[in-house]
N, C-alpha and C positions, 0 to 999 in steps of 0.2 A: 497509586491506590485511588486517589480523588479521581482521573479520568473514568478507570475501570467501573469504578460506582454510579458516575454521570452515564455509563454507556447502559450500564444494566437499565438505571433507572427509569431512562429513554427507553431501555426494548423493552421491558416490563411493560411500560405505559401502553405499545402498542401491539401489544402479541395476539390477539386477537383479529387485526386489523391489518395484517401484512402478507405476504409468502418468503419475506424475509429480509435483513439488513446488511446496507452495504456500508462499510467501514472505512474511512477514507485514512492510511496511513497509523493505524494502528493495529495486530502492534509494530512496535519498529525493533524490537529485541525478544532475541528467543525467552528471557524471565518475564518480559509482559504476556510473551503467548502462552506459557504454561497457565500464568497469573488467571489469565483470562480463562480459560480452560475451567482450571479449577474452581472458578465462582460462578461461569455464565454456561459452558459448554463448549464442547467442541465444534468450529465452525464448516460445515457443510463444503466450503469450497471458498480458496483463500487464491485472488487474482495477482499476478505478479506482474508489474509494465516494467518489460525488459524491453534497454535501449541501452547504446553503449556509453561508457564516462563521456566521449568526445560529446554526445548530443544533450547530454546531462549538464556538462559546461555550457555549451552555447545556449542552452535553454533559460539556465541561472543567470547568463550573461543578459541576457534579453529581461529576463523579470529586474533581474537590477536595472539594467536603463532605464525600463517602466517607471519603476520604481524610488528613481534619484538614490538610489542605496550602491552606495559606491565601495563595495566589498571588492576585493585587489582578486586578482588571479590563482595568488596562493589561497587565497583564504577559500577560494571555492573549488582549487584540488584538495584543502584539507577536508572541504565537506563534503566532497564527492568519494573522498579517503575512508571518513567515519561512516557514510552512508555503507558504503561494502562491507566494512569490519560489522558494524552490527546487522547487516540485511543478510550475508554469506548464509551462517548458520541459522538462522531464521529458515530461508530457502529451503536449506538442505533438511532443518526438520520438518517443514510440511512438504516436500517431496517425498522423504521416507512415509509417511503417512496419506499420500496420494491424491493429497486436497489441495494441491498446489498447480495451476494452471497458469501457464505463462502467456502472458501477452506483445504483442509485438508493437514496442511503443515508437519504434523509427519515425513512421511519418508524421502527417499533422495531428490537430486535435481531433478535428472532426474523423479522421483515418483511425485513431485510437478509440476515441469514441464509439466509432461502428464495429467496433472489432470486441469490446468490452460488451457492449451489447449484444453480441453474436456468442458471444461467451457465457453471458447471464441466461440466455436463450433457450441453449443448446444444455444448460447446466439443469434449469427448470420442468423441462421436457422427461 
């Protein structure tokens, strides 16, 4: 509930002064997307960076080294675990709903990047 309100607050603040907000990571469960829905609206077009579990691990593996955070192998298939349990049906309801745009998160940053931006683009137009 405290995020949902911080986010309003923030779009509220700027509604006037946008063509619209990108949301980094929320929601993460299909009850915060209703949540959201029902206090703010319905979001225009919701981007999904698909990449597979394998690149999802080596990617965690690299932010942990960065990071001197020395989470074990299990612990980041369990959260690569929990990320699908709650992202699956999330998917699948803004698929049915057609506001769901996947992205192809394989390669680098700057490759996702231009691709997210080609997506923002293409959505705008």
């Amino acid at each position: 509930g405290i995020v949902l309100e911080l986010l309003k607050e923030a779009m509220v603040s700027k509604l006037g002064d946008t063509k619209g907000f990108l949301i980094d990571g929320y929601p993460r469960e299909l009850k915060d997307a209703e949540e959201f829905e029902s206090k703010i609206g319905e979001p225009k077009l919701v981007l999904c960076l698909d990449c597979s579990a394998e690149t999802m691990s080596s990617r965690l593996v690299m932010r942990n080294q960065s990071s001197q955070n020395s989470e074990s192998t299990e612990t980041t298939e369990e959260r690569i675990e929990s990320y699908y349990q709650a992202s699956n049906p999330l998917i699948a309801y803004y698929e049915s709903k057609t506001q769901l745009c996947k992205v192809d998160a394989e390669g680098t940053q700057e490759d996702v990047f231009l691709e997210i931006c080609k997506t923002i683009d293409s959505f705008l137009k």
